[in-house]
C-alpha positions as CSV (number, residue, x, y, z in Angstrom):
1,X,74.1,119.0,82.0
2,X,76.1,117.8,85.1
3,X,78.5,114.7,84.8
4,X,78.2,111.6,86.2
5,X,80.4,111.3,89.3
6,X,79.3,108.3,90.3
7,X,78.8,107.7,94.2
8,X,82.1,110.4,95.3
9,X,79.4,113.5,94.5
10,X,76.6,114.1,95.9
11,X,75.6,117.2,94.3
12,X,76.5,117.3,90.5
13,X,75.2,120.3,89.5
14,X,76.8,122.1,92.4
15,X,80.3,120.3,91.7
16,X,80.3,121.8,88.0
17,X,79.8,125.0,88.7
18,X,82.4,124.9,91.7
19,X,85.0,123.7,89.4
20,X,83.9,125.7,86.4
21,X,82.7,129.2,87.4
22,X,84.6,129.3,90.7
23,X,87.7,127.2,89.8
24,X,87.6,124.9,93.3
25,X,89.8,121.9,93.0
26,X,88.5,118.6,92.8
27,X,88.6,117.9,95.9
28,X,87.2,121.1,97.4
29,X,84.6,121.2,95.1
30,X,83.6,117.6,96.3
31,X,83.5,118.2,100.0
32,X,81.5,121.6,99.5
33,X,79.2,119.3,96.8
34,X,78.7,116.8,99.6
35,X,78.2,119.2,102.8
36,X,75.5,121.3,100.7
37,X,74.0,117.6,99.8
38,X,74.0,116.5,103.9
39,X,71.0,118.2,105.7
40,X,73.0,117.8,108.9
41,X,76.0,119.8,107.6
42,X,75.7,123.3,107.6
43,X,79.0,124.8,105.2
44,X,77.6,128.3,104.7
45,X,77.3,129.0,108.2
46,X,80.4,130.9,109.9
47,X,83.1,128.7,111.4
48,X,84.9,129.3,114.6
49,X,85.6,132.2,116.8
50,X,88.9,133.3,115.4
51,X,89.7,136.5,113.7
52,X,90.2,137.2,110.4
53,X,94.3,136.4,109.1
54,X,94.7,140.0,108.3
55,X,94.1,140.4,112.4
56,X,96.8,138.2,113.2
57,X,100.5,139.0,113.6
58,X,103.2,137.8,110.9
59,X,104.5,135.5,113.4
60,X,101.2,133.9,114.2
61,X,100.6,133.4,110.8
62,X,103.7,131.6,110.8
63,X,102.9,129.5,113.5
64,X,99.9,128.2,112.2
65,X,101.5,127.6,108.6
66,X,104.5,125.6,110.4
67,X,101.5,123.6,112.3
68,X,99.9,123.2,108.7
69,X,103.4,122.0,107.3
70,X,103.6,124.5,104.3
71,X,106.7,124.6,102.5
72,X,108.5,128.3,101.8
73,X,106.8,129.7,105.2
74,X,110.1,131.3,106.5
75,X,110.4,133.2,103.2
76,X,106.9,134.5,103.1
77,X,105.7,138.0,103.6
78,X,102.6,138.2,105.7
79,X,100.2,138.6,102.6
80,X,101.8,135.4,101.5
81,X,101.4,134.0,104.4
82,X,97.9,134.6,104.5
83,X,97.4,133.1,100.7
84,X,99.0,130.1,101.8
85,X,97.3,129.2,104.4
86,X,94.0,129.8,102.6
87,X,95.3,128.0,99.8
């Protein structure tokens, strides 16, 4: 059975298995939880227009990792890259 996450979850259930089958964070877990739980969210619909990371260049990557503030971007390959900023 679910826990009790009070009024910060709006979807137990969903929440558990997030965080136990799928290993989400807390707080990932809890915004997918709640989006699933809002009928005027739609989260398993496709987001924006932009290509897939593994269609951008390494130094695009960068660029939107130095917008995102991630630390170790100048070191990182553009694999890594791509893990951090899905991260």
């Amino acid at each position: 059975m679910a826990k009790n996450h009070a009024n910060s979850v709006k979807d137990d259930e969903l929440y558990e298995e997030l965080r136990d089958k799928e290993g989400y964070s807390k707080e990932k877990a809890a915004r997918i939880a709640n989006a699933q739980a809002n009928d005027s969210q739609h989260p398993s619909k496709k987001g924006g227009k932009q290509p897939p990371y593994e269609d951008w260049t390494k130094d695009e990557l960068y660029d939107r990792a130095q917008e995102l503030d991630i630390d170790g971007r100048s070191d990182m390959s553009k694999d890594e890259l791509i893990d951090a900023l899905r991260g």
